[in-house]
C-alpha positions, 0 to 999 in steps of 0.5 A: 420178289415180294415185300416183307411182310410187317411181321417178318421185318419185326421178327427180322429186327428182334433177330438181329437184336439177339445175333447182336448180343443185345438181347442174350440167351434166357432172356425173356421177351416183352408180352405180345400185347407190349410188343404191338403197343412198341411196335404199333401193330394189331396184336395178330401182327405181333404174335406172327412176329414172335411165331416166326422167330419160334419156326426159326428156332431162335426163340420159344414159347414157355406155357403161362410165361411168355416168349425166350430166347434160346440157347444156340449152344454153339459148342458143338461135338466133333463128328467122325468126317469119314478120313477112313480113304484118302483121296489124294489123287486130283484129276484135271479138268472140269469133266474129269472133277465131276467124274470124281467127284460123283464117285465118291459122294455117295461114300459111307459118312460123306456129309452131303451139301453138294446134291441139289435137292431135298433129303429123303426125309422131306418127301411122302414115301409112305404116300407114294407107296400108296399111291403105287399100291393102289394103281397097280391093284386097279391097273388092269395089266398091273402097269406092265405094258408100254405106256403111250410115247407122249406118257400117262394121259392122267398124268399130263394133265395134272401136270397142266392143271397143278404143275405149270403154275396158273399162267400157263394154259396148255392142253394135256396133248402139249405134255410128253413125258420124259426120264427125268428133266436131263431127258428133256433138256437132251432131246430138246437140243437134239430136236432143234439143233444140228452138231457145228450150231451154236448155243447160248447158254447163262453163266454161271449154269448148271456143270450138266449142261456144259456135257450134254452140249459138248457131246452133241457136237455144240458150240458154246456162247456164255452169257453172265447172268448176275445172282442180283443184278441178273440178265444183260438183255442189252449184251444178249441181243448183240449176241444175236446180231453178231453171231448165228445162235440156234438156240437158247437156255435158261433156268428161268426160276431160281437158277443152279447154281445162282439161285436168281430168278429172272423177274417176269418182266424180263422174262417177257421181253427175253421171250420176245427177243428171241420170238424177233430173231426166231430163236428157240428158248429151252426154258428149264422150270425144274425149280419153279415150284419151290418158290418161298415168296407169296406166289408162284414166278411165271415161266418163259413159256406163259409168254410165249405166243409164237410156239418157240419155248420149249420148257422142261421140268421134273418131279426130281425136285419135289415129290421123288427123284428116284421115279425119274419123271419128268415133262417138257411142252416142246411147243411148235416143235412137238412132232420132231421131238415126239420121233426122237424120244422114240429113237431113243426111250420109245416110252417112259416107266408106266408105274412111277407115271401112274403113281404120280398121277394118283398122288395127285389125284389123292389130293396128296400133293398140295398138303406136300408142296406147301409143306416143303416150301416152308421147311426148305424156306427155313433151311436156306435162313439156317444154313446162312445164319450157319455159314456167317457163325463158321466162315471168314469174314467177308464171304458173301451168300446168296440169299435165294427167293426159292430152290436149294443152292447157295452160291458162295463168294470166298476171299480171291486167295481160295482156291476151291478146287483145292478146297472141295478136294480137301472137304471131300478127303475129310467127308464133305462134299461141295461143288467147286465155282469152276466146273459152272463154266467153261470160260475160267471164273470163279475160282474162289466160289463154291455151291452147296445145297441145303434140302438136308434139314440142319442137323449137328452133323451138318452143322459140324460139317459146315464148322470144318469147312468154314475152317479150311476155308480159314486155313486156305486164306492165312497161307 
């Protein structure tokens, strides 16, 4: 990950000067032109420091005055937290918990922190709208034939050009287009596996994950995989010695629910580990491109040089989940793949493909991402600073460089299951650690999302659930 930047750890500083109480709300800021003869910056440097601080929201800007600390105003109101239905029946088992859980998130009032992906209001429907429009008023079958099994051929290739980050070089025929990036990942192990195989998978990952494989007959092999410390190549290449492994996957950027990102060093030589055995890598990118450092962290596939990494991705993450659009690059393993999507979705929707496509070609999408970055960039530092405010001390939060998850460690007496069930009786919802793995572990973490903007109701929501945390550890 990058260096801060000089503003950024000026800011940073200033920040912690306010949270300390050493400089109070209302009070007023040295000038720019003081605060870079302080600090010894040029006076560009010092205003992006204060900026900064204006985007957070801890300071503002007052015309012909200068620069003040804002009111917080911590007393919040109390928000209705849907109570209306007890759910006082607690199902056993991982598959069981999800299943429940699933049934009841979408709740009227339900305060949602357990989707991983951003809110409706951080994405283009107006634009997309138009772009639809506009490619069912040029399409000349108005977008209702079957499209090509491979997908919209505009489509893959600004998937290649945009989508993929600049260190992937493919060819726009390597792209097929699937249902989303859960499609992807299915028909990637139906490709190159068999039932009775075994898969390495990271832990803690994605509970999603744990289903498919179970259901295709698969066997498990967890391989810990650190939210600092990351990924033990050393244990993984004893893995391989020891044990027959058909395959391997890996959320390389901004893992779910960790939210680390293996360094592309170890990327490289995770690829060529597995390149040695002949093992292949299905490399789930779905988070890649909320990144919030200066620039875009390789996938495993750019290092691929054997055609072993078969990467997928969607736009579920960054433009419409609802479209349910998504790609893979299967690599050597293209026309195997290619048969079994036909066996089972033939083609994918021709007009969310199209529209996709043209957004893009509108020059629509780089405006979007960029701004999405930065809203999502500050959410994550919102709803940390949140979590410190409300939550017991000693609890430990991530601090992700991209996607939307925060991974939080809470006192070894909590029991999240407990807790998500008692957050969800009062209208929030959360991920308990325990259903990201199927080893038992984690029992005290839970996951939750930040891609909705911070509001009084999360903010409301997230004071509740700091308190039963409180509760659950005094007992």
């Amino acid at each position: 990950m990058r260096k801060p930047f000089i503003y950024e750890k000026i800011s940073g500083q200033i920040r912690t000067l306010i949270d300390q109480g050493v400089i109070k709300p209302g009070d007023k800021l040295e000038s720019v032109r003081a605060l870079s003869v302080t600090k010894n910056v040029s006076l560009s440097t010092a205003f992006k420091a204060y900026e900064e601080l204006v985007i957070k929201d801890v300071i503002e800007s007052r015309p012909k005055s200068g620069y003040y600390v804002k009111h917080q105003n911590p007393q919040l109101s109390e928000v209705s937290m849907a109570s209306d239905t007890i759910l006082k029946i607690r199902p056993q088992g991982t598959e069981k918990v999800i299943a429940f859980a699933h049934k009841h998130i979408s709740r009227q009032g339900i305060v949602q922190l357990s989707v991983s992906a951003p809110d409706i209001s951080l994405l283009p429907g107006a634009k997309l709208n138009k772009s639809m429009n506009e490619v069912l008023r040029l399409s000349s079958d108005s977008c209702l034939n079957y499209e090509a099994v491979e997908g919209n051929e505009e489509l893959r290739r600004q998937i290649v050009r945009y989508a993929l980050g600049t260190e992937v070089y493919n060819h726009p025929d390597e792209v097929i287009v699937t249902q989303g990036c859960i499609e992807s990942l299915v028909l990637c192990l139906m490709t190159i596996t068999k039932p009775g195989d075994t898969i390495i998978i990271e832990r803690p990952a994605y509970f999603s994950i744990y289903n498919i494989i179970k259901n295709l007959g698969l066997k498990i092999l967890e391989v810990n995989v650190h939210p600092t410390q990351g990924l033990n190549l050393g244990f993984l290449e004893k893995c391989i010695t020891e044990i027959k492994v058909s395959a391997c996957i890996f959320i390389s950027n901004f893992s779910n629910p960790t939210g680390y990102c293996i360094p592309d060093d170890i990327k490289e030589k995770l690829v060529g580990i597995l390149a040695k055995a002949n093992i292949p890598l299905i490399e789930d990118d779905i988070y890649g491109e909320i990144y919030f450092g200066s620039s875009r962290p390789r996938t495993c596939k750019s290092f691929d040089k054997k055609g072993l990494v078969l990467l997928c991705s969607s736009f579920s993450k960054t433009l419409a989940p609802g479209y349910r659009v998504g790609w893979c690059l299967p690599g050597k393993f293209k026309e195997r793949f290619l048969e079994i999507k036909i066996m089972h979705t033939v083609s994918s929707a021709s007009p969310t493909q199209a529209a996709i496509a043209q957004f893009f070609n509108s020059g629509r999408y780089d405006l979007h991402i960029k701004k999405l970055r930065k809203t999502v960039h500050l959410e994550s530092i919102r709803y940390r600073h949140v979590i410190a405010k409300y939550f017991p001390d000693g609890t430990k939060v991530t601090s992700p460089g991209g996607g939307y998850v925060l991974w939080i460690e809470l006192d070894r007496k909590i029991d999240a299951t407990n807790l998500f069930y008692e957050a969800l009786n009062r209208g929030i919802s959360i991920w308990p650690g325990s259903i990201f793995s199927v080893s038992k572990g984690f029992r005290n973490f839970i996951r939750i999302s930040y891609g909705t903007p911070m509001n009084q109701t999360i903010e409301a929501g997230l004071k509740l659930l700091g308190g039963l945390s409180y509760a659950q550890n005094a007992s």
